[in-house]
C-alpha positions as CSV (number, residue, x, y, z in Angstrom):
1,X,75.6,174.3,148.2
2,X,74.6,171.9,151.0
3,X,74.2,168.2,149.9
4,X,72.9,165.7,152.1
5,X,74.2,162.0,151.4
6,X,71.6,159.3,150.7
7,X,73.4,156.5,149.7
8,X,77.0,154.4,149.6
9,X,79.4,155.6,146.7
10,X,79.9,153.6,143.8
11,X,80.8,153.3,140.2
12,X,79.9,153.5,136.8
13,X,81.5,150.4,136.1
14,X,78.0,149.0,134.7
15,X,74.9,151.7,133.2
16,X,73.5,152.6,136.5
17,X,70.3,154.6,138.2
18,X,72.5,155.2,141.0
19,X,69.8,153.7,143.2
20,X,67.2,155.6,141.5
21,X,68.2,158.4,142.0
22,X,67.0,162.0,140.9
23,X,70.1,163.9,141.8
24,X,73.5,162.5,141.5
25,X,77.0,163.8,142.8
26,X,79.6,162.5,140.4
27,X,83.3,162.4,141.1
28,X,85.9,161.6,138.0
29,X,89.1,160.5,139.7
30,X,90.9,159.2,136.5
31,X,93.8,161.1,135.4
32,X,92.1,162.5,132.0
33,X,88.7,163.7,130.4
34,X,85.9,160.8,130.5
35,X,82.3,161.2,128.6
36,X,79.2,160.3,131.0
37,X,76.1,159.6,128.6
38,X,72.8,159.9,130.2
39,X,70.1,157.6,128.9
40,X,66.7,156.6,129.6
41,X,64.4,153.4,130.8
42,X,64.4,152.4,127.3
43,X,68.1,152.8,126.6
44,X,67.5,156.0,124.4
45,X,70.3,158.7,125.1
46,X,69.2,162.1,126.0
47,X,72.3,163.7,126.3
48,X,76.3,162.9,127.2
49,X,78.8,165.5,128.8
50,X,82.8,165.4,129.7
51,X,83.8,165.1,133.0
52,X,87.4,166.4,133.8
53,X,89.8,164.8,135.9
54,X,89.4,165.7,139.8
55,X,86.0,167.5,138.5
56,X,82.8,167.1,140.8
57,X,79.8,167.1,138.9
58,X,75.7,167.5,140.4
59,X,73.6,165.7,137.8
60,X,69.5,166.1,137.9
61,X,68.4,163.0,136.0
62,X,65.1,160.7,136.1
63,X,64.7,158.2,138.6
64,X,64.7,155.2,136.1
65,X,67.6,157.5,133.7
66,X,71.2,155.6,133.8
67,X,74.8,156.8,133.8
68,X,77.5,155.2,131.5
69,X,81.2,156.3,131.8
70,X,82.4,156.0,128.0
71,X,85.9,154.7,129.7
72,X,87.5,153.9,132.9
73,X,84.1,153.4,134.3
74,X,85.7,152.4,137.6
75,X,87.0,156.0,138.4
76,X,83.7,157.0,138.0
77,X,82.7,157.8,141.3
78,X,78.8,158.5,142.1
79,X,76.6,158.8,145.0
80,X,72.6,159.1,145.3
81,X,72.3,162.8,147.0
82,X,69.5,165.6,147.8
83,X,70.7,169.3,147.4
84,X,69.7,172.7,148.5
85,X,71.2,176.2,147.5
């Protein structure tokens, strides 16, 4: 997979876009399992999934969709990316 970088990494230490972004690269550097729930403009979830510790993770999400850590939001690490296979 070949990603090409788009933005500065952050957190998920508030609901986020991730700069409005449509594809995300998403990094969990806390020691255990933490649940990323995925939620539209209106604050609606459409879907939550559990990030393992040290996983990497490509989410495809809406532009005005937000990311929420459940928990140690601040080892939540996410960057605004493009991808190609």
């Amino acid at each position: 997979m070949l990603i090409k970088v788009l933005a500065a990494e952050g957190t998920l230490s508030s609901p986020s876009n991730v700069g409005s972004a449509t594809v995300v690269r998403l990094y969990n550097s806390h020691s255990g399992t933490v649940v990323i729930t995925r939620k539209n403009a209106g604050g609606d979830t459409i879907g939550s999934f559990s990030a393992v510790n040290g996983e990497v993770v490509y989410v495809e999400k809406d532009s005005t969709d937000t990311l929420t850590a459940a928990s140690n939001a601040s080892s939540i690490l996410v960057t605004k990316i493009a991808y190609a296979n």
